[in-house]
C-alpha positions as a Markdown table, in Angstrom:
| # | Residue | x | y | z |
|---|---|---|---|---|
| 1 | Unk | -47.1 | 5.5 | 69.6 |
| 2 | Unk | -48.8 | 2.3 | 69.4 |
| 3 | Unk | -50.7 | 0.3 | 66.8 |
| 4 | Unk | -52.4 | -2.1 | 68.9 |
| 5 | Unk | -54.1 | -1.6 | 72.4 |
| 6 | Unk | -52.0 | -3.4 | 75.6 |
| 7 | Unk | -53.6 | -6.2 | 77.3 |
| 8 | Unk | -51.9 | -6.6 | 79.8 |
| 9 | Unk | -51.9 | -4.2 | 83.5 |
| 10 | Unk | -48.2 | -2.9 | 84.7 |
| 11 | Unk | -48.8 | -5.6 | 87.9 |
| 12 | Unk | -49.4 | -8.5 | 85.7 |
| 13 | Unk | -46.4 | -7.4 | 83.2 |
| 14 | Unk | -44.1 | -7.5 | 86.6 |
| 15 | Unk | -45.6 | -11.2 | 87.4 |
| 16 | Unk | -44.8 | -12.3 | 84.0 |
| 17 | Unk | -41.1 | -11.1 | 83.7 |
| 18 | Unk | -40.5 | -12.5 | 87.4 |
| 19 | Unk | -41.3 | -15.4 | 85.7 |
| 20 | Unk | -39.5 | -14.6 | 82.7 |
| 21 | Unk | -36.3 | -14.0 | 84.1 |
| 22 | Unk | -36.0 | -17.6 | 85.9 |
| 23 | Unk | -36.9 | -19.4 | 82.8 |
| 24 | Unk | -34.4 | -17.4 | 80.9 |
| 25 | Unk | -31.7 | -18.0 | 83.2 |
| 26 | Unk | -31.8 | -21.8 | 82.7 |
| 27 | Unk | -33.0 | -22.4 | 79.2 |
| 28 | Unk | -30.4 | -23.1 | 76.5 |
| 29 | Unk | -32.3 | -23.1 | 73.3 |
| 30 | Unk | -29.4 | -22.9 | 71.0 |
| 31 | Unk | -29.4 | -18.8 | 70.8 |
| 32 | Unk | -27.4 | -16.1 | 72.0 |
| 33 | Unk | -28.8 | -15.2 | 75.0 |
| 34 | Unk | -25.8 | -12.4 | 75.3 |
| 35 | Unk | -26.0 | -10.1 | 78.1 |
| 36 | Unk | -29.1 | -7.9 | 76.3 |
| 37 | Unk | -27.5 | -4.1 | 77.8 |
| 38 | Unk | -27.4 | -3.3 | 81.1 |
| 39 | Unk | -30.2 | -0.6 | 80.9 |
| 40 | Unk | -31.6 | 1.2 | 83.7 |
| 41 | Unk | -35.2 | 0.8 | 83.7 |
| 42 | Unk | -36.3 | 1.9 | 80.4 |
| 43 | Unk | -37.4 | 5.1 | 79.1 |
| 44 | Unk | -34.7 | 6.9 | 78.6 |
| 45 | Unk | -31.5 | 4.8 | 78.8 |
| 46 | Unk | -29.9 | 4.2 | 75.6 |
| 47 | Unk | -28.8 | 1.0 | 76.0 |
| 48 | Unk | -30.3 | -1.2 | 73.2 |
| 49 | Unk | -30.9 | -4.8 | 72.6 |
| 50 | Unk | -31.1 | -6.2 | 69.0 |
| 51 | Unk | -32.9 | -9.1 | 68.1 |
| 52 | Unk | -32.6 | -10.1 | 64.5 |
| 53 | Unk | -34.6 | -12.9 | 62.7 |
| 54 | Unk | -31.4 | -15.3 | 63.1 |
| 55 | Unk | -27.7 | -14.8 | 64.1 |
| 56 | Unk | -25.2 | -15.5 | 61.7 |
| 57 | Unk | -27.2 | -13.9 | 59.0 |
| 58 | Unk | -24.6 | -11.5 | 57.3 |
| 59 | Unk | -27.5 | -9.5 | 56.3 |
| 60 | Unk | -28.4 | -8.5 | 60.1 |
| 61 | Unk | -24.6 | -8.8 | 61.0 |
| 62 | Unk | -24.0 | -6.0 | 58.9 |
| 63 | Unk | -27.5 | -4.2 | 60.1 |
| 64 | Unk | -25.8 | -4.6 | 64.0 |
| 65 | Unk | -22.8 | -3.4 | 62.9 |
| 66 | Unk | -24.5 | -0.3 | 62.0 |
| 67 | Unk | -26.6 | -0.1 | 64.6 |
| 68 | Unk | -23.1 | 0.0 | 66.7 |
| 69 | Unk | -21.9 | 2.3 | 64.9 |
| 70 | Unk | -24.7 | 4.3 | 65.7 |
| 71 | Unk | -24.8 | 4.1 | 69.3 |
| 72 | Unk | -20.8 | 5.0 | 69.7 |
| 73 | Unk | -22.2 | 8.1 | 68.2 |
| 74 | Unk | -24.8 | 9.2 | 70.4 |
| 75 | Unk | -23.2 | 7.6 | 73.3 |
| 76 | Unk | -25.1 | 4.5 | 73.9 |
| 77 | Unk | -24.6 | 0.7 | 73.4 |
| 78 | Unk | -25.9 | -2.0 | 71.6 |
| 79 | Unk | -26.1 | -6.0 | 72.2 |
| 80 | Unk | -26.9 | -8.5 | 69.7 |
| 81 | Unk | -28.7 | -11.6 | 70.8 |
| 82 | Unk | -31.2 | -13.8 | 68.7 |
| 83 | Unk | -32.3 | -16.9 | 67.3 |
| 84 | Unk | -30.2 | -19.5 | 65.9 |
| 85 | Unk | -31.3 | -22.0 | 63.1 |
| 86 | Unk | -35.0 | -21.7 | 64.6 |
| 87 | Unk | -36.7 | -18.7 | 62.9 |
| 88 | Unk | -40.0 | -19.9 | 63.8 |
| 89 | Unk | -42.4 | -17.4 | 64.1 |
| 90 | Unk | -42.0 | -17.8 | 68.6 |
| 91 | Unk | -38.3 | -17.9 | 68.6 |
| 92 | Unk | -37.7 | -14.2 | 69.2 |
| 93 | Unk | -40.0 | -14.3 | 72.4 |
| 94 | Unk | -37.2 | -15.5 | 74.8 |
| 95 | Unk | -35.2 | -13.1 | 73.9 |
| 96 | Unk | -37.6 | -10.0 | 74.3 |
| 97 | Unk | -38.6 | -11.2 | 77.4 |
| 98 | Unk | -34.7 | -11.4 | 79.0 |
| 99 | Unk | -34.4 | -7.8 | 78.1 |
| 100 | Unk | -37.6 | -6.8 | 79.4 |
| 101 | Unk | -36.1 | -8.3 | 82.7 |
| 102 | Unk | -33.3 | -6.4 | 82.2 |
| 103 | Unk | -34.8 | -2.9 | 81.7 |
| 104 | Unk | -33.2 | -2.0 | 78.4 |
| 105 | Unk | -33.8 | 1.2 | 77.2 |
| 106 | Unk | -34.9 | 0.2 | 73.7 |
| 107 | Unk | -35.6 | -3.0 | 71.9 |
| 108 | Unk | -34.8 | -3.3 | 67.7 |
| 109 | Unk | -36.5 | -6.6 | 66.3 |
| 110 | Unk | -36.9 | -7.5 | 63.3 |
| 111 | Unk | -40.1 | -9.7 | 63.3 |
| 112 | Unk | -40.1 | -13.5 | 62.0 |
| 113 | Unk | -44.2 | -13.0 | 63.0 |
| 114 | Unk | -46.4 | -10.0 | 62.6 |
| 115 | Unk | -48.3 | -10.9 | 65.9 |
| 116 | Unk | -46.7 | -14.3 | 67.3 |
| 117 | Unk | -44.1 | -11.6 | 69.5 |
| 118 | Unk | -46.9 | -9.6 | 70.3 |
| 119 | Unk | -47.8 | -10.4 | 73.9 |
| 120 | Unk | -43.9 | -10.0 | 74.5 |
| 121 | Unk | -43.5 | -7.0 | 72.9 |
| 122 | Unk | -45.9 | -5.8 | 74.9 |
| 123 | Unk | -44.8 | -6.5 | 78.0 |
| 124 | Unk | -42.0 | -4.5 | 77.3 |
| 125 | Unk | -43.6 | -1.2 | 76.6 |
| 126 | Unk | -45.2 | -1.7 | 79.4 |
| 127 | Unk | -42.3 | -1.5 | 81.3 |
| 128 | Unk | -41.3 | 1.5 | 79.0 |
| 129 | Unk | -39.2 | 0.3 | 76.9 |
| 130 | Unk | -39.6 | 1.4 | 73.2 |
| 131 | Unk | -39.5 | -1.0 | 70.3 |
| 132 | Unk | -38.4 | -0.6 | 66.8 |
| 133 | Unk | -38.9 | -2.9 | 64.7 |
| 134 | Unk | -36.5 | -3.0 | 61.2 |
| 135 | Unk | -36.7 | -5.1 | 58.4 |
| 136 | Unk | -39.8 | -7.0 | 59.3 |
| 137 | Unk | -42.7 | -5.6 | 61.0 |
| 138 | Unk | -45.2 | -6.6 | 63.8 |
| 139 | Unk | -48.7 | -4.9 | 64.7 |
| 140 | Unk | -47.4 | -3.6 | 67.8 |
| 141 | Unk | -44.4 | -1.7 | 67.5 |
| 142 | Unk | -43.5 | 1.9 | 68.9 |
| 143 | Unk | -41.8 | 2.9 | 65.1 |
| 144 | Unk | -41.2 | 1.1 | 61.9 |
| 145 | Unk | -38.0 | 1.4 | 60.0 |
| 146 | Unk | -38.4 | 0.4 | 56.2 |
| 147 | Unk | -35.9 | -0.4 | 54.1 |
| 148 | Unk | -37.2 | 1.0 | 51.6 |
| 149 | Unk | -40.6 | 2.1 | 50.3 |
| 150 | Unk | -42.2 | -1.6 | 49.5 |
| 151 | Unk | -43.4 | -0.6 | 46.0 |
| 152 | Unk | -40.0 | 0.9 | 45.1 |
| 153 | Unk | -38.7 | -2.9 | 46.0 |
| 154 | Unk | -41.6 | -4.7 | 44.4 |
| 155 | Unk | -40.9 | -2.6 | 41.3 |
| 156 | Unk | -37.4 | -2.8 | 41.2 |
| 157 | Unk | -37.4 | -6.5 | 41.2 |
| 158 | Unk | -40.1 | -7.1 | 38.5 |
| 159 | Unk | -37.8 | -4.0 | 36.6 |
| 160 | Unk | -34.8 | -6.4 | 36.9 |
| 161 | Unk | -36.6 | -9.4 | 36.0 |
| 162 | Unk | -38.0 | -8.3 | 33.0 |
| 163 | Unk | -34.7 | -7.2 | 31.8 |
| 164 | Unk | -33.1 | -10.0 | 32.2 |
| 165 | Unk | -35.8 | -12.3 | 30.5 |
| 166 | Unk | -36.7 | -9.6 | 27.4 |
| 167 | Unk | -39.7 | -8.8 | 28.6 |
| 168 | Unk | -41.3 | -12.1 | 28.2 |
| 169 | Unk | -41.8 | -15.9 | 29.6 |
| 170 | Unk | -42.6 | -17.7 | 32.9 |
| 171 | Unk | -40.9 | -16.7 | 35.8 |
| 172 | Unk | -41.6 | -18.0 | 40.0 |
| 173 | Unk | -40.5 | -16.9 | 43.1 |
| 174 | Unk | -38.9 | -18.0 | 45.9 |
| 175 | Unk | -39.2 | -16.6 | 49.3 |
| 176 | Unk | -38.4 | -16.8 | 52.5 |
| 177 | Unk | -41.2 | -17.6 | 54.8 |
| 178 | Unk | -44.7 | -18.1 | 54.5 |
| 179 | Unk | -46.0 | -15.8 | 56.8 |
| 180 | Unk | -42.6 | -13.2 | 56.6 |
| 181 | Unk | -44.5 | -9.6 | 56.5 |
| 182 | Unk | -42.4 | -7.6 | 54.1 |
| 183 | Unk | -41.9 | -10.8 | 51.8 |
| 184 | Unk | -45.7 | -10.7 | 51.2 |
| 185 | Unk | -45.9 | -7.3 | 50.8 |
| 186 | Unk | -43.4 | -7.2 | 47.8 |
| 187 | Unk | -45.4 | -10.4 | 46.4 |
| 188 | Unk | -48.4 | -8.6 | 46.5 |
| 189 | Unk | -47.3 | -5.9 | 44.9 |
| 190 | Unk | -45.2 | -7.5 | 42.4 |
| 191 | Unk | -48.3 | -9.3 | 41.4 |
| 192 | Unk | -50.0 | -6.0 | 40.7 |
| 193 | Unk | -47.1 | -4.8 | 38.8 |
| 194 | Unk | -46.8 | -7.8 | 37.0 |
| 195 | Unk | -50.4 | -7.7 | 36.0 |
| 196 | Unk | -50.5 | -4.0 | 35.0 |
| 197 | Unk | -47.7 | -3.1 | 33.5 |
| 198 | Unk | -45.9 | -7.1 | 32.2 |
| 199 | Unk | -48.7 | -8.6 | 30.1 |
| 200 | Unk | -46.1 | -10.8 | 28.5 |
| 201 | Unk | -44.5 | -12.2 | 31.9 |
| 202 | Unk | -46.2 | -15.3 | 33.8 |
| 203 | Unk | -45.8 | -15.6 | 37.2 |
| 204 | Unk | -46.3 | -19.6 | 37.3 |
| 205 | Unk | -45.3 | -20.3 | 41.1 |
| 206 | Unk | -44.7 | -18.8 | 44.3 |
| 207 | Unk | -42.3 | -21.3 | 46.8 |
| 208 | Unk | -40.5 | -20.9 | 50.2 |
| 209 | Unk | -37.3 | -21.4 | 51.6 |
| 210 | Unk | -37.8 | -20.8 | 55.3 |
| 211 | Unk | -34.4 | -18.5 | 55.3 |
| 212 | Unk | -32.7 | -21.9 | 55.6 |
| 213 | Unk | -29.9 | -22.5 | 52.8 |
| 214 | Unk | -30.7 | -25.8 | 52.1 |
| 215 | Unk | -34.1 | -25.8 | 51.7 |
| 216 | Unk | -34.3 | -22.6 | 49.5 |
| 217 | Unk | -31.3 | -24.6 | 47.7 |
| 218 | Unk | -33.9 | -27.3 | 47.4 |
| 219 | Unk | -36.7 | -25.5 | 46.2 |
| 220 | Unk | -34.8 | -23.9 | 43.4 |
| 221 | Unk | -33.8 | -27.3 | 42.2 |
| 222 | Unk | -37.9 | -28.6 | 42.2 |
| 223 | Unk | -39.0 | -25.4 | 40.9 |
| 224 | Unk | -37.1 | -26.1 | 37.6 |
| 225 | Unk | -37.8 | -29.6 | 37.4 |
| 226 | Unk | -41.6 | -28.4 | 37.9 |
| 227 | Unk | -41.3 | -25.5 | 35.1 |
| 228 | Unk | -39.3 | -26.6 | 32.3 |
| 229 | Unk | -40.1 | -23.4 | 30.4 |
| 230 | Unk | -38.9 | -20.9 | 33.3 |
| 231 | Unk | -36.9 | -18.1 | 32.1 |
| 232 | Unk | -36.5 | -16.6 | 35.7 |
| 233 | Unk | -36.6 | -16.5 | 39.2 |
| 234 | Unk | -36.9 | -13.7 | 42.1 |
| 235 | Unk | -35.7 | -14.2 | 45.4 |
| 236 | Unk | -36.8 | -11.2 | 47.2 |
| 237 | Unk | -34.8 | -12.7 | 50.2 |
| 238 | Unk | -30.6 | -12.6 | 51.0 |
| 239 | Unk | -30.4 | -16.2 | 52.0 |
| 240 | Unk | -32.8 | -17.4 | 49.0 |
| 241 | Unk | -31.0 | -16.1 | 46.2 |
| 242 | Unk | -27.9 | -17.5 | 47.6 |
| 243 | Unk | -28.7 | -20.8 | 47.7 |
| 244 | Unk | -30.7 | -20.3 | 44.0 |
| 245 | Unk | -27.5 | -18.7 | 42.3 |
| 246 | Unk | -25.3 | -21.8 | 44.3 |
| 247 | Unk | -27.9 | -24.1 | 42.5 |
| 248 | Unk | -27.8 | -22.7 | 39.0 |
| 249 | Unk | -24.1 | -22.1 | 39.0 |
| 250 | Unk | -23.6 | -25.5 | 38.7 |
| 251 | Unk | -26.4 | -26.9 | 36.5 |
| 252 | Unk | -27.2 | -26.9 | 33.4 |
| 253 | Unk | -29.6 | -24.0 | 33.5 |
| 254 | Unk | -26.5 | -21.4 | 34.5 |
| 255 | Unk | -27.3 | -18.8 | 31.6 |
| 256 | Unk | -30.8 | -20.2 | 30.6 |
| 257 | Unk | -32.7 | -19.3 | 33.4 |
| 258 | Unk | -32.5 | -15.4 | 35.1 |
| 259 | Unk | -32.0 | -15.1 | 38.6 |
| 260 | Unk | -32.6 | -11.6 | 40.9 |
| 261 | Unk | -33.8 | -10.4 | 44.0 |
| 262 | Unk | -32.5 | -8.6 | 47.1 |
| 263 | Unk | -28.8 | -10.3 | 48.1 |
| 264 | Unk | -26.1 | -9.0 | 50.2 |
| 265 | Unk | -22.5 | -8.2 | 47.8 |
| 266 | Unk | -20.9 | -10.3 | 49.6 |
| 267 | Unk | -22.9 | -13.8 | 49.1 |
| 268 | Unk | -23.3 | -12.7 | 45.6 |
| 269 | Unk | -20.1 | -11.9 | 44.7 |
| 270 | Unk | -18.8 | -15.0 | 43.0 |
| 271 | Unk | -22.0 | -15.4 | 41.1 |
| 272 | Unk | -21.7 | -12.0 | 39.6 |
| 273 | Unk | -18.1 | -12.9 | 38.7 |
| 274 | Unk | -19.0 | -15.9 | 36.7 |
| 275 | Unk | -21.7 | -15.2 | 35.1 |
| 276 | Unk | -25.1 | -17.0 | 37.1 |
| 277 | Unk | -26.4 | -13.5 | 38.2 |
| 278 | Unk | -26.2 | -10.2 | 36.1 |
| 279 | Unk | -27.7 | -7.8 | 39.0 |
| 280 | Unk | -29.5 | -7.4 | 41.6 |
| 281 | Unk | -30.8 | -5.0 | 44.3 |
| 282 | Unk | -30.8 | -4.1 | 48.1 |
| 283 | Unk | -30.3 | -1.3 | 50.6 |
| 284 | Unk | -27.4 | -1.0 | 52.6 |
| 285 | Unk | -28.2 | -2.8 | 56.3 |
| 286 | Unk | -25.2 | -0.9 | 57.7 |
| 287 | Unk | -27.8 | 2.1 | 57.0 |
| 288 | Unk | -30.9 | -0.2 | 57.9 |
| 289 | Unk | -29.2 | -0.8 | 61.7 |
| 290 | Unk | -27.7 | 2.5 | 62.6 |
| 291 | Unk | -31.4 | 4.4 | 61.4 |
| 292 | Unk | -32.9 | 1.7 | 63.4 |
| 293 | Unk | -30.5 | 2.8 | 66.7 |
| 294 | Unk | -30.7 | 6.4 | 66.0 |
| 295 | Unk | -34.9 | 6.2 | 65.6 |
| 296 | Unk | -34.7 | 3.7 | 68.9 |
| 297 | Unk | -32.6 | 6.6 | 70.9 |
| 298 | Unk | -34.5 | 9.4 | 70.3 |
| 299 | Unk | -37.7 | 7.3 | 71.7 |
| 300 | Unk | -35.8 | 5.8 | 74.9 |
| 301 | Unk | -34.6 | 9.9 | 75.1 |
| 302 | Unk | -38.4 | 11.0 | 74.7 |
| 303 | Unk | -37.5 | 13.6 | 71.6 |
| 304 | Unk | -39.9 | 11.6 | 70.2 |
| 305 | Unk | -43.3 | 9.8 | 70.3 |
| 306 | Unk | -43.6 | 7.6 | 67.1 |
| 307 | Unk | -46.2 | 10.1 | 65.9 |
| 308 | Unk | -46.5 | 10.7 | 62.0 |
| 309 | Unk | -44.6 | 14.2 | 61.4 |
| 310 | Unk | -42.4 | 13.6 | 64.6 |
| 311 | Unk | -38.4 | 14.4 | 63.3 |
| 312 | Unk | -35.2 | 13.2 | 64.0 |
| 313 | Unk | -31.4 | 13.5 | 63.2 |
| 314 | Unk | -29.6 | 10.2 | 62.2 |
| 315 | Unk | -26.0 | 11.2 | 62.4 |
| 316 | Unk | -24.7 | 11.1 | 59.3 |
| 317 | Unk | -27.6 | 9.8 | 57.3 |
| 318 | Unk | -29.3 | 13.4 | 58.3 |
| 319 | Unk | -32.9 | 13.9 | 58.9 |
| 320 | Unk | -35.7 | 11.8 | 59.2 |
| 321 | Unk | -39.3 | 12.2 | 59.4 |
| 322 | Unk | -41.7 | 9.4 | 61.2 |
| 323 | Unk | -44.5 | 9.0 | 58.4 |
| 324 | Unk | -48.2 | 7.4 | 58.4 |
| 325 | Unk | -48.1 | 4.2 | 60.7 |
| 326 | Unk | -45.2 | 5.3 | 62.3 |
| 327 | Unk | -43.0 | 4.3 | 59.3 |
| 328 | Unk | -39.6 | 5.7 | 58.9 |
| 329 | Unk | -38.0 | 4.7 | 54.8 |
| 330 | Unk | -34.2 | 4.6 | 54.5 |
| 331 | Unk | -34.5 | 5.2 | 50.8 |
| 332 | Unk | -34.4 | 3.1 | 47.3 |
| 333 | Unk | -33.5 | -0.2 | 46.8 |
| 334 | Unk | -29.5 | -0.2 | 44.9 |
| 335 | Unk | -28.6 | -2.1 | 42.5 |
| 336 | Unk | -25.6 | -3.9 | 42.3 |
| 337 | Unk | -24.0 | -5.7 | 39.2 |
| 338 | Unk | -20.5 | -6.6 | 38.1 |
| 339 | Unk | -19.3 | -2.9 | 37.3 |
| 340 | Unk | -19.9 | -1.9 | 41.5 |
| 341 | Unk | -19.6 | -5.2 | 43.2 |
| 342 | Unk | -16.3 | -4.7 | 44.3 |
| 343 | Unk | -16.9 | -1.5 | 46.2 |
| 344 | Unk | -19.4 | -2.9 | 48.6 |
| 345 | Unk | -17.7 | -5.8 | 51.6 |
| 346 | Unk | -21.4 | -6.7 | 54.1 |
């Protein structure tokens, strides 16, 4: 299935990848270009290509890792190439295109732009080869697999929150970027929760980090100068609430001011362990990339279409069912705190 009408023909798709496949061979943009599977022509090889938002994200490491996991299961393979540094909302294109030109079976992106890899992503299924987009969505995908349903995350980060603050006080966010798909579906929603259900709870400021350390590391440092009555912060992104709880750990707000959001164990670890962060939540990306390779394996196969009721086994995860939009969910967000923290290593 697809959400959003091709525009290009098949004759102009095999012009453009021509074209493609020269440029790619002699650009060095600072990413992996990797060898993007050996595929045989699309539709039905199961040789996959990942492209995450960046590389060196231990995040999507851990998703590819799964997603590997995954294909040694079902007898397939799976290359990781990607962005690095950049995570504009264009720098996935190259990498889509390569693959196209080298007839993967499947492609697995996680978006940095709803519609910015669009005209890419089409000229891949045009070629037949499926997409599955994880993590981060576009508006022209074969299949969507979420995370988790995005109100159970928007709610089980304004839950956190207003445990850790009692209920009551100023509190901003800080995301990643601007025009990041999921990240503004979880503000939307926490904004509606927040409204509903938190009278006492004032969401004074919404900033972004861009994914980059630094700058979220930056922005947690203005936010508190700008708020001097903050009592908390979410960071519904891994790389944010890194940098945040790096920030606070060391100033003189460690213990005054709350911190949560969605963070991998292991980034988090040593912020649980002394005290700057209490708990905080996420899925398991091992999980998130082998669902993505299973889902992306039974569409390169042809067992099925992306249709809403279509049904699929994910090895051990067990069975799936492709919902409106062609949305797949992995399950509930987790939360992890200082008595489980030790049990998880991604």
């Amino acid at each position: 299935m697809k959400i959003k009408k091709r525009r290009l023909s098949a004759l102009a798709v095999l012009a453009l990848t021509a074209s493609v496949a020269l440029t790619a061979c002699g650009s060095d943009d600072g990413g992996d270009d990797g060898d993007g599977g050996s595929g045989g022509g699309g539709g039905g090889s199961s040789s996959i290509t990942m492209i995450p938002k960046s590389l060196g994200n231990p995040y999507f490491e851990a998703s590819t890792a799964g997603s590997q996991r995954a294909a040694e299961e079902f007898g397939g393979s799976v290359d990781e190439v990607g962005p690095t540094g950049d995570a504009g909302p264009d720098s996935q294109v190259p990498f889509i295109q390569t693959a196209t030109q080298q007839g993967v079976g499947a492609l697995i992106v996680s978006a940095n732009d709803p519609s910015a890899l669009c005209d890419s992503i089409e000229q891949a299924q045009d070629v037949d080869i499926k997409v599955v987009t994880f993590d981060s969505d576009t508006e022209c995908r074969d299949l969507f697999v979420s995370q988790a349903d995005a109100q159970g995350i928007a709610t089980k980060q304004i839950e956190l929150i207003a445990d850790q603050i009692g209920g009551s006080g100023d509190i901003a966010i800080l995301s990643a970027a601007a025009n990041a798909t999921n990240q503004n579906e979880w503000i939307k929603l926490m904004e509606e929760d927040l409204a509903a259900n938190y009278p006492d709870i004032n969401l004074v400021d919404t900033v972004y980090g861009d994914d980059d350390d630094q700058k979220s590391f930056d922005e947690t440092a203005a936010l508190l100068r700008a708020n001097p009555n903050l009592k908390g912060i979410v960071s519904p992104t891994t790389v944010g609430i890194a940098a945040a709880a790096r920030y606070l750990s060391t100033s003189e707000f460690k213990g005054q001011v709350a911190l949560t959001g969605l963070g991998a164990p292991s980034q988090m670890k040593t912020f649980i362990d002394d005290g700057t962060v209490t708990a905080f939540a996420l899925w398991n990306p091992d999980d998130l990339g082998y669902l993505a390779a299973f889902a992306a394996d039974a569409l390169a196969k042809g067992d099925i279409s992306g249709e809403e009721g279509d049904t699929f086994t994910a090895g051990d995860l067990g069975d799936y069912t492709v919902g409106a939009d062609g949305v797949v969910v992995l399950g509930d967000p987790y939360v992890f705190d200082s008595s489980n923290i030790d049990e998880f290593d991604f």
